[in-house]
C-alpha positions as CSV (number, residue, x, y, z in Angstrom):
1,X,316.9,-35.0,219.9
2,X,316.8,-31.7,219.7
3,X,320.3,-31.0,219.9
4,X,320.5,-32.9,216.6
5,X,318.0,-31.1,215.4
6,X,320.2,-27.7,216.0
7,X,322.9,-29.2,214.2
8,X,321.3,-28.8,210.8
9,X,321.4,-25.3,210.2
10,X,321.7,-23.3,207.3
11,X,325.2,-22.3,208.1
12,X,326.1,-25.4,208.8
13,X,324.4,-27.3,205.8
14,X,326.3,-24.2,203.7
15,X,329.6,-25.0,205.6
16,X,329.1,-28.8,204.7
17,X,328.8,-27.8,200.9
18,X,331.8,-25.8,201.2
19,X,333.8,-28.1,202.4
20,X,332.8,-30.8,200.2
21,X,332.9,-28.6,196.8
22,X,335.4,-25.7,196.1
23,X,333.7,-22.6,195.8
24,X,333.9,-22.3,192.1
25,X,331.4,-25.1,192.1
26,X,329.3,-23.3,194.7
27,X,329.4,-20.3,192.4
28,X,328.4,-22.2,189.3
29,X,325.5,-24.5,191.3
30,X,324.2,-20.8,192.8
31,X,324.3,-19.3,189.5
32,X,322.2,-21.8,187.9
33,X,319.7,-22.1,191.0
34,X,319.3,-18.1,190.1
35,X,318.7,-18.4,186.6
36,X,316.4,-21.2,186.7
37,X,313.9,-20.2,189.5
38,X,312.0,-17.6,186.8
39,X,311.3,-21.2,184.8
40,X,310.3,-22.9,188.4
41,X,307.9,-19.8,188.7
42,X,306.2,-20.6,186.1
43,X,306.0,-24.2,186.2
44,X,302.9,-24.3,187.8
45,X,300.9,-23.4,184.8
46,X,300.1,-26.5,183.0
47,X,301.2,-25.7,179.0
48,X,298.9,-27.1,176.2
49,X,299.9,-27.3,172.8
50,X,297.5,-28.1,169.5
51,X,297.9,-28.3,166.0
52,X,297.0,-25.1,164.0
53,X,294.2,-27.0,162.2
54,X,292.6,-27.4,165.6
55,X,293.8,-23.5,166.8
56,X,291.9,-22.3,162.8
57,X,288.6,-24.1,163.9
58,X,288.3,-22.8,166.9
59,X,289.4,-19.2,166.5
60,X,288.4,-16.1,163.7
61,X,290.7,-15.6,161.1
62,X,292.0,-12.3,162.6
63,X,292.2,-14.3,166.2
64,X,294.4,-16.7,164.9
65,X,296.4,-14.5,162.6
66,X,297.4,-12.5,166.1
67,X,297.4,-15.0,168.7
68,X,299.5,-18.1,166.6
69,X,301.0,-15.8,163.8
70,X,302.4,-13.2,165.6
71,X,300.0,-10.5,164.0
72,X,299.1,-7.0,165.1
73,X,295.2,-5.7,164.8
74,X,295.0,-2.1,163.5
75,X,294.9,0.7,166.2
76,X,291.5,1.8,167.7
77,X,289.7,-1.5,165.6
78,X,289.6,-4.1,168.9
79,X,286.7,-4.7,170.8
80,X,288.7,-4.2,174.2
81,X,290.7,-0.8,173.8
82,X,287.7,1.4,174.7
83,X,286.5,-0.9,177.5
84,X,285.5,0.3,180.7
85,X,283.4,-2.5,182.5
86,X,285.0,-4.5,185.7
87,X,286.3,-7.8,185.2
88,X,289.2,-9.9,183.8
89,X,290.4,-10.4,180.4
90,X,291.4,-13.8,179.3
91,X,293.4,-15.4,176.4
92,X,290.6,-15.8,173.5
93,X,292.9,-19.5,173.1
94,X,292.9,-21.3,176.3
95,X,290.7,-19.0,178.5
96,X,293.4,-18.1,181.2
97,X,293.4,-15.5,183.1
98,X,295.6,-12.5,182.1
99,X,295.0,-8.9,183.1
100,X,292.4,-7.4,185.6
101,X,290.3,-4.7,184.6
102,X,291.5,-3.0,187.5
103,X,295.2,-2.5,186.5
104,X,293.9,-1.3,182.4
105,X,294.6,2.4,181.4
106,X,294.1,4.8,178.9
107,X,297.4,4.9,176.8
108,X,295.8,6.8,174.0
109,X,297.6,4.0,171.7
110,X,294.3,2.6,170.3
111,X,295.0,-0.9,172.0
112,X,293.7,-1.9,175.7
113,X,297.1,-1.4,177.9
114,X,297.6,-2.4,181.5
115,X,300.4,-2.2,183.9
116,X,300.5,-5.4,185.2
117,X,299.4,-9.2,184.3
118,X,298.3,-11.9,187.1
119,X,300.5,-13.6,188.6
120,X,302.6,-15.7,186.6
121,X,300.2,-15.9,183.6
122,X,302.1,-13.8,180.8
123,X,305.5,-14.6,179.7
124,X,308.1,-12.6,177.7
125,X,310.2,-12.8,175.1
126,X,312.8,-10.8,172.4
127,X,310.5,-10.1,169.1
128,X,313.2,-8.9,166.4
129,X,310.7,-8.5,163.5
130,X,310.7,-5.0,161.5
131,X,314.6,-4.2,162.5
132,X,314.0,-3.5,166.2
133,X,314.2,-5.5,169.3
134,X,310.9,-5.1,171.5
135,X,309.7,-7.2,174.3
136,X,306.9,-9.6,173.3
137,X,304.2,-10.8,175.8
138,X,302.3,-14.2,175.4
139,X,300.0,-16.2,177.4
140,X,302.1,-18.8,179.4
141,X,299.5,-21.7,178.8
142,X,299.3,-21.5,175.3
143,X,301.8,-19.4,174.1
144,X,299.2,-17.0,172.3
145,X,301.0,-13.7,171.0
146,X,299.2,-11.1,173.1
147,X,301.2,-8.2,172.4
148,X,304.4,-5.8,173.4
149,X,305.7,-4.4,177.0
150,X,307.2,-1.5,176.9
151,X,308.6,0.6,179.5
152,X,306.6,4.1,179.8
153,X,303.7,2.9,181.3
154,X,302.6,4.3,184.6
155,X,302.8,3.9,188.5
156,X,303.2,1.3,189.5
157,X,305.3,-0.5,187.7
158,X,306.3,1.6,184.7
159,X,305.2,-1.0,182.3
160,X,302.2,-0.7,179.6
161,X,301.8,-3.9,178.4
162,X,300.3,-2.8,174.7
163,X,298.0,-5.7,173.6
164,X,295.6,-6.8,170.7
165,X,291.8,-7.0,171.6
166,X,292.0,-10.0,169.4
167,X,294.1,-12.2,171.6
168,X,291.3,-11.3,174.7
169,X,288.1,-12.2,176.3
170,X,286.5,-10.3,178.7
171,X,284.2,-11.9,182.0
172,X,282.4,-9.0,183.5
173,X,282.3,-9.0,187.7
């Protein structure tokens, strides 16, 4: 049995494929294992999806103009970008968690910045609005605009991930 067992090896499952397939299709099945395991990633985060009416009832007016319409709150205005208190933020839609208070700095921009999110929660995207190309950041549940990455943020990661105190909550530790 278990000399069965040892036949069933990577290399020889990989072996078996090439054999079977010429490597062009190896190369094509690889190449689209790579580019979908950043979806597969984020799978695990069950999406929700709800008409604006409902969105309008259950958010301010300047909530929902940044989180659904893309909007931008004017510098040093938020509620967050001064804060100081332990804890985690949280999408002001669907309540999931976003940023810890741990990994926020002072950018000196006027909007709370961090320079990392958890886990799998944020996703990005290209924003082409105004004539430039910037990288946009929105929750992965709900798809609420949160903000802009850019990169000169500091150690660790080199990211500040610029966002709007509008598209936040905040549950002190």
């Amino acid at each position: 049995m278990i000399s069965a067992l040892k036949k069933f090896t990577a290399k020889n499952i990989f072996f078996t494929i090439c054999v079977s397939f010429n490597m062009k299709k190896i190369f094509v099945i690889f190449s689209i294992l790579i580019w979908a395991l950043p979806s597969i990633a984020q799978s695990d985060i069950q999406k929700i999806s709800k008409s604006d009416k409902v969105w309008k009832e259950k958010l301010t007016e300047e909530q929902y103009r940044v989180t659904r319409e893309h909007g931008t709150e004017r510098a040093f205005t938020g509620q967050f970008w001064d804060n100081k208190s332990d804890g985690v933020y949280t999408c002001i839609c669907c309540d999931l968690e976003l940023f810890d208070a741990k990994t926020k700095f002072k950018s000196g921009t006027g909007w709370p910045s961090y320079y990392t999110y958890i886990d799998n929660h944020v996703e990005k995207s290209t924003d082409t609005s105004f004539g430039m190309m910037r990288d946009e950041v929105h929750c992965a549940r709900c798809n609420a605009h949160l903000g802009h990455v850019f990169e000169d943020g500091p150690k660790p990661s080199g990211l500040r991930y610029c966002i709007n105190s509008a598209s936040l909550d905040f549950k002190q530790r």
